[in-house]
C-alpha positions in Angstrom: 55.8 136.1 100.7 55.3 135.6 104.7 57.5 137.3 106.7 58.6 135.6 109.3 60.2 137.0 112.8 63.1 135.0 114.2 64.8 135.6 118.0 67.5 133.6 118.6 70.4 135.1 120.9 72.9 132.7 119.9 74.4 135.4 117.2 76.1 132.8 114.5 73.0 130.4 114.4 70.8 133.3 114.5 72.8 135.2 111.7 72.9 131.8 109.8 69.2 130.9 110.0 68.3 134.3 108.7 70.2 134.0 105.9 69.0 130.5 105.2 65.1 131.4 105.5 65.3 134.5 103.5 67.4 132.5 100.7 64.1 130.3 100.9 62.1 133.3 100.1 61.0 133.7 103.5 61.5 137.7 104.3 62.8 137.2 108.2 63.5 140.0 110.7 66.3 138.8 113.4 66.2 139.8 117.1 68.9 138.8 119.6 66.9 138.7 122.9 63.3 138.4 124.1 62.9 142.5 124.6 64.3 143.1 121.2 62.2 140.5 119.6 58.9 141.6 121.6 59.3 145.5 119.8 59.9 143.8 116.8 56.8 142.1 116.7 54.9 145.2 118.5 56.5 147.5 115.3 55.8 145.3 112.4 53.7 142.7 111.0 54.0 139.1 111.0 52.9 136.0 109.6 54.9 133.5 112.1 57.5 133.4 114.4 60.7 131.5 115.9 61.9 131.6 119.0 64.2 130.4 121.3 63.5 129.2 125.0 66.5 130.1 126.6 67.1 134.0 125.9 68.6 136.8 128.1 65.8 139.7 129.3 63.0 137.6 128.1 62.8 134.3 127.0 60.4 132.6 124.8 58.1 131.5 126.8 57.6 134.6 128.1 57.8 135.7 124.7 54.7 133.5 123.5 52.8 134.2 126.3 53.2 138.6 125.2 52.4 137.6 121.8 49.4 135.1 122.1 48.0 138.3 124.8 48.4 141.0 122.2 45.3 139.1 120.0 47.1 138.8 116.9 47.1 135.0 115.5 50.3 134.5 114.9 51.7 131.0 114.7 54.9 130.5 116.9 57.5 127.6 116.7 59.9 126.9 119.6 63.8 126.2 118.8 65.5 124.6 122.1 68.4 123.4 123.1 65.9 121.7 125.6 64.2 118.0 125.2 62.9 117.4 128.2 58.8 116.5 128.1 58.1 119.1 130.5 59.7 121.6 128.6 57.5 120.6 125.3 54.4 121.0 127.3 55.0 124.5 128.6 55.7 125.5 125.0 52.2 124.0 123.9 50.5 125.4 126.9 51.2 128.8 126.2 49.9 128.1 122.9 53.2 127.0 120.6 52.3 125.9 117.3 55.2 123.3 116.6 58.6 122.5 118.6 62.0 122.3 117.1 65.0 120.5 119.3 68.9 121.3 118.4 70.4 120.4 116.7 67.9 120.2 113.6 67.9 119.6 109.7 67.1 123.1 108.1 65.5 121.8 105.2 62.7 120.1 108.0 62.3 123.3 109.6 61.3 125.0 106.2 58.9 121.8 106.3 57.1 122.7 108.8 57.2 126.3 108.4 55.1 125.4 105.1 52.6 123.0 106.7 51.8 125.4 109.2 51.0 128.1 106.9 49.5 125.9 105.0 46.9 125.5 107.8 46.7 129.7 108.7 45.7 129.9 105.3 43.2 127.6 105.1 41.7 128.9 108.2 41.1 132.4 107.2 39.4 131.5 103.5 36.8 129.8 105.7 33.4 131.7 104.8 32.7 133.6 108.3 28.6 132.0 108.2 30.0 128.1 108.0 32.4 128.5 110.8 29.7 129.6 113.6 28.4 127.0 116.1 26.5 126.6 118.9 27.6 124.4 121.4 25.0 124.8 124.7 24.3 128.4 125.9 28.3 129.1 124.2 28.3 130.5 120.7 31.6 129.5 118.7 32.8 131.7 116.0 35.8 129.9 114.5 36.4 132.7 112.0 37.5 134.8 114.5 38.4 132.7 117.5 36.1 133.4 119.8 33.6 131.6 122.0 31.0 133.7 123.6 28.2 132.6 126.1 26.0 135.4 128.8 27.9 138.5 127.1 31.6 137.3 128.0 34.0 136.4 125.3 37.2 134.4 125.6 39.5 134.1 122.6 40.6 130.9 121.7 44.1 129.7 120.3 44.5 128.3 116.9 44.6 124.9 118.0 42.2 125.5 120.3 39.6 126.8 117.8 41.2 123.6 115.4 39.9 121.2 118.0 36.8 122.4 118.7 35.8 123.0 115.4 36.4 119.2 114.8 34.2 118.4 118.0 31.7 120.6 117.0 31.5 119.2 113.5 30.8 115.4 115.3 29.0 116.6 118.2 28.1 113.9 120.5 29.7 111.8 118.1 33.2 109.7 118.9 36.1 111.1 117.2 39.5 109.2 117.3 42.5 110.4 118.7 44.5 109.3 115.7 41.9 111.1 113.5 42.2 114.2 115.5 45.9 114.5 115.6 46.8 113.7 112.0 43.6 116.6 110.7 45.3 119.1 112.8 48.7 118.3 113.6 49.5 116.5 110.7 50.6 113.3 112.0 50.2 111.2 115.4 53.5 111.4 117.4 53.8 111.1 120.8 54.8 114.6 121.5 52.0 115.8 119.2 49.6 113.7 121.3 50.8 115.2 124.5 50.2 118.5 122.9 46.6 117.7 121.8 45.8 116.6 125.3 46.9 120.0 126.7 44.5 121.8 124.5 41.8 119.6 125.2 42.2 120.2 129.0 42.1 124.3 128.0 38.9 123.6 126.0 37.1 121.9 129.2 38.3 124.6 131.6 36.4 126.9 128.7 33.2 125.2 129.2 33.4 123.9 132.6 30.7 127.2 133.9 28.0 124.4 131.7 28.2 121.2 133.4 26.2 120.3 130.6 28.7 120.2 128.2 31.5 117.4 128.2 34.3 116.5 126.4 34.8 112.8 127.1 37.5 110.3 127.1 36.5 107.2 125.1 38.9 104.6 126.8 40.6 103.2 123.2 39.1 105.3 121.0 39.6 109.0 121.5 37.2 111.9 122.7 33.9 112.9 122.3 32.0 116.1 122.7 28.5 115.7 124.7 26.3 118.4 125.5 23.2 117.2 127.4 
C-alpha cells in the first residue's frame, strides 16, 4: 500500500487523521511541525504527502518548496485553515498537487488521495521511448521529467510535465481549456483553472530562451503550443 507522510501540528486532528488514513489502508507517518516532517521525508520513503500551511519552524510552503528541491516526485496536498485565492496559488506555484480547506469531509480527502495516485501511477507505466519529444532545439523526456536543450536540464513538476505532454501531443494544434483541465485535473473548477494557468506561465518562462516556441492563448477556446 502507499505510504503516505502527514504534518499537521494541530495534535488531535493530526492524531485523528492518522488513525483514519491508516484505518483506510493507507500506512501514514505523522509529524507535528515542518522540521520534524522535513527528516521524515529525508529518512524514509514516500508515495504522497499532507501538509499543513500554517506550522511552527517550518510551514508547508516552505515545506513543498524542500521537497519538490530534493528531486523526488512526490505528490503533495495542502490542508489549510486558509481560503483566500492568493493562498491557493502559492500552494500550486510551489508545485501542490491538490488543496484541501477546513473544515473537510474525510471520506473526499481519501477521494482525492486515490485520484491522485491514480495519476502517479499511470505516469510511471509509460514506456520511457513514447514519452520523448522534441519541441524546437528542447528535448522533452516525460518519463523522467526533464526538459533539456544546449546541455542544460531543468526538471519539470508533475503537472508541469502533465501539461506539456498534452501540448506536445497537439502541437500547433488548439487544445481547450476545459479539455486540459478535466485530462489532468480531473475536473474544470475555478480553483483548478487558476492552478492550470500557473503552470502554464512556468512552462513559458521554461521556453522563453526560444522565441520560437509559444504557448498561446486562444481567446474562448483555450491554449495552443506553436513552435515556428
Amino acid at each position: 500500500m502507499p505510504n503516505l507522510l502527514l504534518v499537521e501540528d494541530d495534535a488531535n486532528l493530526g492524531l485523528l487523521l492518522q488513525e483514519y488514513l491508516i484505518d483506510k489502508g493507507f500506512p501514514t507517518d505523522l509529524a507535528t511541525d515542518g522540521q520534524k516532517g522535513w527528516q521524515c521525508f529525508v529518512d524514509n520513503q514516500y508515495d504522497l504527502c499532507i501538509f499543513d500551511v500554517m506550522m511552527p519552524k517550518k510551514d508547508g510552503f516552505s515545506l513543498a518548496k524542500e521537497v519538490r528541491m530534493s528531486g523526488r516526485d512526490v505528490p503533495i496536498i495542502f490542508l489549510t485553515a486558509k481560503s483566500m485565492k492568493e493562498d491557493t496559488m502559492q500552494g500550486f506555484r510551489v508545485g501542490a498537487d491538490d488543496y484541501v480547506t477546513k473544515p473537510f469531509d474525510r471520506e473526499e480527502l481519501i477521494l482525492r488521495i486515490e485520484a491522485i495516485l491514480r495519476r502517479y501511477r499511470k505516469q510511471a507505466d509509460l514506456p520511457e521511448e513514447s514519452a520523448v519529444f522534441q519541441v524546437g532545439n528542447y528535448t522533452f523526456d516525460y518519463h523522467h521529467h526533464q526538459l533539456t536543450a544546449d546541455q542544460k536540464s531543468t526538471k519539470l513538476t508533475s503537472k508541469e510535465s502533465e501539461l506539456l505532454k498534452l501540448f506536445c501531443q497537439n502541437l500547433n494544434q488548439p487544445i481547450s481549456r476545459s479539455f486540459a483541465l478535466k485530462t489532468i485535473w480531473g475536473d474544470d473548477s475555478y480553483f483548478n483553472a487558476r492552478s492550470m494557468d500557473v503552470y502554464i506561465t512556468k512552462l513559458r518562462k521554461h521556453f522563453k530562451e526560444d522565441p520560437a516556441i509559444q504557448i498561446m492563448n486562444l481567446h474562448g477556446e483555450g491554449f495552443k503550443l506553436m513552435v515556428g
